[in-house]
C-alpha positions as CSV (number, residue, x, y, z in Angstrom):
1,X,69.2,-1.0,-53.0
2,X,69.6,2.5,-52.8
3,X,72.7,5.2,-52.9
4,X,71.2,7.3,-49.7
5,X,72.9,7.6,-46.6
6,X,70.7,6.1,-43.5
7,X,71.0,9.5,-42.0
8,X,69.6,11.4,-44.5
9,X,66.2,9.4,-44.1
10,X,63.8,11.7,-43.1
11,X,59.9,10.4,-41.7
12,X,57.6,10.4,-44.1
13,X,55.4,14.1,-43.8
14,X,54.1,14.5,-47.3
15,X,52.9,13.0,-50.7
16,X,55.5,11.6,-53.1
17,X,57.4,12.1,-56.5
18,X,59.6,10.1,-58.5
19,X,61.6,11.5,-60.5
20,X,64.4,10.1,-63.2
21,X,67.5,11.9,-63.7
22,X,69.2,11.3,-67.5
23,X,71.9,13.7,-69.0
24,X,69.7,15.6,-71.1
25,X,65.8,15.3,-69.4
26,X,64.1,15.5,-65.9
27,X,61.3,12.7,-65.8
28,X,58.7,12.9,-62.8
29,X,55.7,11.4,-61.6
30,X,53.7,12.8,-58.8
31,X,52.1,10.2,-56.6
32,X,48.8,12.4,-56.6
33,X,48.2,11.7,-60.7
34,X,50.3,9.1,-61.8
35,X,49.0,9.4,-65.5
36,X,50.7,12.7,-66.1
37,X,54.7,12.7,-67.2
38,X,56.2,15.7,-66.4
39,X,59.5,16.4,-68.8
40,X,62.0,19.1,-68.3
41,X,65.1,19.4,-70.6
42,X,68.5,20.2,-68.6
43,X,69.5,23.7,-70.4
44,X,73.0,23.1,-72.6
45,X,75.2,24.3,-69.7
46,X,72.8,23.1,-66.8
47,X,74.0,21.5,-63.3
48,X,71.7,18.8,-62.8
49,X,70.9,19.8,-59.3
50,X,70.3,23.0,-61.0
51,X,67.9,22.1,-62.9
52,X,66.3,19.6,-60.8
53,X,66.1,22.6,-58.3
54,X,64.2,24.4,-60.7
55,X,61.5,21.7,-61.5
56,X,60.9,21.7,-58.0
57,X,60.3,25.2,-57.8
58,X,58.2,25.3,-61.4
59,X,55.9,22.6,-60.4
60,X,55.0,23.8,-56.8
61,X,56.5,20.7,-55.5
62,X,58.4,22.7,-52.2
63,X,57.8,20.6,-49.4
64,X,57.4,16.8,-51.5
65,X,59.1,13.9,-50.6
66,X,61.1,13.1,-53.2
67,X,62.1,9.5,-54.5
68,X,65.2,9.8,-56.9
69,X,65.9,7.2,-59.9
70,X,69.4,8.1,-61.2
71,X,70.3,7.0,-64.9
72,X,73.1,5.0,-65.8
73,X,75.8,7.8,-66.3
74,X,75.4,8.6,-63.0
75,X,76.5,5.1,-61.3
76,X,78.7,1.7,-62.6
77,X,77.6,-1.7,-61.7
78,X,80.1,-5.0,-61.5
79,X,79.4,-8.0,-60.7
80,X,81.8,-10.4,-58.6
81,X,81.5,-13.3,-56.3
82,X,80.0,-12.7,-53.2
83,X,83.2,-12.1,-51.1
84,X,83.4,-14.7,-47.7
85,X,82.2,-12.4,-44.7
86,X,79.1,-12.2,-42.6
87,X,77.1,-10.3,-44.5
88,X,76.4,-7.4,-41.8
89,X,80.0,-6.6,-42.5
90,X,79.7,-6.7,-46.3
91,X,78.2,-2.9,-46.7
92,X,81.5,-1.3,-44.8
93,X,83.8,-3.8,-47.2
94,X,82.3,-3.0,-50.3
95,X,85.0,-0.3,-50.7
96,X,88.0,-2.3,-50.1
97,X,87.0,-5.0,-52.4
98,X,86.6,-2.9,-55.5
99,X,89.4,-1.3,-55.1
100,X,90.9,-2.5,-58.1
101,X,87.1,-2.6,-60.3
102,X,86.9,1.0,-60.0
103,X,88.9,4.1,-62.0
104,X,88.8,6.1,-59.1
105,X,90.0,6.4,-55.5
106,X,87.6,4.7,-53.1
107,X,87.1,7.3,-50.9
108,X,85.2,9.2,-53.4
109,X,82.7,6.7,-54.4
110,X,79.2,5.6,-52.1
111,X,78.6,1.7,-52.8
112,X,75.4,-0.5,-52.5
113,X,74.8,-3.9,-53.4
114,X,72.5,-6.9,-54.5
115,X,72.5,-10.1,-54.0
116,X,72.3,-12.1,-57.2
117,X,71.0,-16.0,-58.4
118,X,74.4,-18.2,-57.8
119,X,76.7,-18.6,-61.1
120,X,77.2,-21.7,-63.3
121,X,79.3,-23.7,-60.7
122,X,77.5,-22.4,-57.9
123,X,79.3,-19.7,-56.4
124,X,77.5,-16.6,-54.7
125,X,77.7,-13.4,-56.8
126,X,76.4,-9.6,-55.9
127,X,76.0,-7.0,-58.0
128,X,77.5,-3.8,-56.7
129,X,76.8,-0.1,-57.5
130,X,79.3,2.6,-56.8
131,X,78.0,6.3,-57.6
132,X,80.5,9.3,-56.9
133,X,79.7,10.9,-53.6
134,X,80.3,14.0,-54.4
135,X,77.5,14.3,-57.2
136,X,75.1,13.1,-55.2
137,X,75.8,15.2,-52.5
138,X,75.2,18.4,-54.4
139,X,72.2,16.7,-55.4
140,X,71.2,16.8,-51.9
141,X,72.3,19.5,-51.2
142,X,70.2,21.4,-54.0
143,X,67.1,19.9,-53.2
144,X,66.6,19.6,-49.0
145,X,66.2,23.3,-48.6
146,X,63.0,22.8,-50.0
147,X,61.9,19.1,-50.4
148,X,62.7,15.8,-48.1
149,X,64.3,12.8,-50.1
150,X,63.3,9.2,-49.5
151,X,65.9,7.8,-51.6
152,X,68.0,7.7,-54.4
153,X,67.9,4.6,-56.3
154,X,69.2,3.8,-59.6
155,X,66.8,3.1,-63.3
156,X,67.6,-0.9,-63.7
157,X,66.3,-1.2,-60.0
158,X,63.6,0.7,-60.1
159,X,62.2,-0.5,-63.0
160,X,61.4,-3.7,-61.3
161,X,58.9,-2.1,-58.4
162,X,56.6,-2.3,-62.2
163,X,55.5,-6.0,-61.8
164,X,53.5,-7.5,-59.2
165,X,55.1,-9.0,-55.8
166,X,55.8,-12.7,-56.4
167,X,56.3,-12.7,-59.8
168,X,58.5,-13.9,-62.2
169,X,58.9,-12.0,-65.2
170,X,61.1,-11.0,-68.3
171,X,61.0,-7.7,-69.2
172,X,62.3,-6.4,-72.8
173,X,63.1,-2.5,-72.6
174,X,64.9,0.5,-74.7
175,X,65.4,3.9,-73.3
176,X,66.1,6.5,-75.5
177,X,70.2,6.1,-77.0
178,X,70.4,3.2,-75.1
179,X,71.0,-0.5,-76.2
180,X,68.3,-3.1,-75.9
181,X,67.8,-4.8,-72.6
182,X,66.1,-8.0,-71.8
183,X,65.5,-8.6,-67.4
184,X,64.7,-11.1,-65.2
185,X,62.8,-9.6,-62.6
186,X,61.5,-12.1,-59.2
187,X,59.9,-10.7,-56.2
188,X,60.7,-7.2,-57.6
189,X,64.3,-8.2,-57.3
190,X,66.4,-7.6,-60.3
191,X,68.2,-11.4,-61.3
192,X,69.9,-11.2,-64.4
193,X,69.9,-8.8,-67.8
194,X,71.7,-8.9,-71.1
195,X,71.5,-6.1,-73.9
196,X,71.1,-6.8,-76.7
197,X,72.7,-4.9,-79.6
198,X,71.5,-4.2,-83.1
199,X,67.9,-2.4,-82.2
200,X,69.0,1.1,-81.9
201,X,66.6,2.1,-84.5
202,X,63.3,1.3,-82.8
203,X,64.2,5.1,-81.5
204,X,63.9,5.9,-84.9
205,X,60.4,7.7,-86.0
206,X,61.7,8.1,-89.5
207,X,62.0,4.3,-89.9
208,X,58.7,2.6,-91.3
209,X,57.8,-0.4,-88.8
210,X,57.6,-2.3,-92.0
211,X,61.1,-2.1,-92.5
212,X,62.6,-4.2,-89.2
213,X,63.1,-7.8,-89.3
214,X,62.9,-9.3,-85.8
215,X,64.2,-12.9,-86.5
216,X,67.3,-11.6,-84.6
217,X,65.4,-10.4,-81.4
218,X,63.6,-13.9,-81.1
219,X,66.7,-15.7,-81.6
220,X,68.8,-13.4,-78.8
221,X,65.5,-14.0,-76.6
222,X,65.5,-17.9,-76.9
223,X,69.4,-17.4,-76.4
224,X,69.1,-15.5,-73.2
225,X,66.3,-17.8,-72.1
226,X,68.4,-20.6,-72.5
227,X,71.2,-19.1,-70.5
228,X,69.3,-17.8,-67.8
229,X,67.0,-21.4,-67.3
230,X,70.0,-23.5,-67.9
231,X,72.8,-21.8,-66.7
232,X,72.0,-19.9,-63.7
233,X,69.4,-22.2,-62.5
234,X,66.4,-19.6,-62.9
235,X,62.7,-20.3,-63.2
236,X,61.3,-19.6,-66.5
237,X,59.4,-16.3,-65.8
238,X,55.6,-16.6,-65.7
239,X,55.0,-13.1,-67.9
240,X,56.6,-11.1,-70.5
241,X,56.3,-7.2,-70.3
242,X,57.2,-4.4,-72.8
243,X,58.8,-1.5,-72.4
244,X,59.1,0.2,-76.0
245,X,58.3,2.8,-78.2
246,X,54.7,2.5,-78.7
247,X,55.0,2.2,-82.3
248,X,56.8,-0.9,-82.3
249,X,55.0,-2.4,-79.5
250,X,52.0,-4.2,-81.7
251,X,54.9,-5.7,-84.2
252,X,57.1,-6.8,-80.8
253,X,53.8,-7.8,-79.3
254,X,52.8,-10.1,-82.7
255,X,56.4,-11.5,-83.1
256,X,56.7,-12.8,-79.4
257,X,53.4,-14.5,-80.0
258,X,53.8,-16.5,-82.3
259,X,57.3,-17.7,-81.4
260,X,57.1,-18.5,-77.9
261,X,53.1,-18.6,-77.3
262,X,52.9,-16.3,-74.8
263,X,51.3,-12.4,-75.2
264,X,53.9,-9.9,-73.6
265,X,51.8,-7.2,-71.7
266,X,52.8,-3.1,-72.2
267,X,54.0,-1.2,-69.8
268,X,53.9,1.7,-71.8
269,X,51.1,3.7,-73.3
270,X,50.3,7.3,-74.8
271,X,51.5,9.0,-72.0
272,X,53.8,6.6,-70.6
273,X,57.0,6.5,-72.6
274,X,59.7,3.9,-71.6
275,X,61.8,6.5,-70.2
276,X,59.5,7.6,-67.7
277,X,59.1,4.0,-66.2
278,X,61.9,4.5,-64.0
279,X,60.1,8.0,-62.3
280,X,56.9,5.5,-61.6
281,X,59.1,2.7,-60.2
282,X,60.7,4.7,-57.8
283,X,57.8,6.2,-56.5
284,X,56.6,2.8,-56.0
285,X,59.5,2.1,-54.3
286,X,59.4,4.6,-51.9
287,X,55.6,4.0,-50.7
288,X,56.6,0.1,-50.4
């Protein structure tokens, strides 16, 4: 899924970046040394494009291909049943069946979709994703001057290019400010996530690892498990991945264990934070 128009697609001519677009931070990854993060802080003030523009510029990246991960203020998702039409007419109807899901005039809005595991009682369901056109078209038009853009994808996608092809796995992951979120990821297809609420503080450095209980996690796991399995018909995944704050990884990691005998592997590391995983699966995206 991706929030680019098929006519601003250009060949591929050069080496890739990913980069991940938050409020406050630029995250990017060039395909040439994916160990490196690059972070740039948006300027109190800022345009995005602005300062997106300006990365570009700083790092020497004039004439990269450019694959875009937008965070979540930048698009909504809903989810509704998959509406009864072939589904080469489904893109151009997207607009006229949410309508009345959005808070804004249609015409305003781009929309993409996924197709989702079938709900309780068996009925289709998609997930769609409307992002306002005019944002990302200043986007666009900040960066093409000087770079090509392979596409514009959004974080909860992208995050899912991170596991292997074929394989079913559950993914626990906390960005920065942002609520816990457990995912079901198959074939690099997103399938189902839940957040789960309470573990804000694993952002906290002041906050001794000691001091966190995680009796709550393991039950909200089995929970989700259980929902997932049993009520929309999933496969249990093979593998558990991390996506944390390095410092609580080991205590997550030891918890998981000995609960549900399985050892979660990290994404993360010392120079991989979980808010730069979206930048890396973008790029992966983009040279699938």
């Amino acid at each position: 899924m991706e929030l680019l128009p098929r006519w601003l697609k250009p060949a591929r001519v050069a080496s890739a970046v990913g980069i991940y677009l938050t409020p406050t931070s630029l995250f990017a990854i060039d395909e040439q040394d994916t160990a490196v993060v690059i972070e740039r802080a948006i300027g109190q003030g800022e345009a995005v494009p602005v300062a997106l523009r300006a990365m570009l510029e700083e790092q020497s990246w004039q004439g990269r291909r450019l694959s875009l991960a937008l965070n979540r203020s930048w698009y909504q998702q809903t989810q509704l049943e998959k509406p009864a039409i072939p589904d080469e007419e489904l893109a151009q109807a997207l607009p006229w069946c949410m309508r009345e899901l959005v808070n804004e005039p249609i015409e305003n809005l781009l929309f993409d979709y996924i197709d989702l595991p079938a709900g309780p009682a068996g009925q289709q369901r998609i997930a769609v994703y409307s992002s306002q056109q005019e944002a990302l078209a200043r986007l666009v038009q900040a960066v093409t001057p000087i770079c090509e853009i392979a596409t514009i994808g959004v974080d909860e996608l992208a995050i899912a290019n991170l596991l292997a092809p074929e394989e079913r796995g559950l993914l626990l992951h906390k960005l920065p400010g942002q609520e816990l979120t457990l995912t079901f990821i198959h074939q690099r297809q997103w399938h189902f996530s839940r957040t789960i609420r309470g573990f804000q503080a694993l952002d906290d450095e002041q906050m001794s690892v000691d001091q966190f209980v995680f009796d709550n996690l393991l039950l909200e796991l089995q929970r989700s498990i259980d929902y997932a399995v049993g009520q929309l018909k999933l496969t249990a995944p093979d593998n558990w991945y991390l996506a944390l704050p390095q410092r609580v990884t080991p205590a997550i990691t030891d918890a998981i264990s000995q609960v549900f005998d399985i050892h979660p592997k990290s994404l993360t590391s010392k120079t991989l934070s979980p808010v730069s995983l979206p930048a890396l699966g973008i790029l992966k995206e983009s040279q699938a």
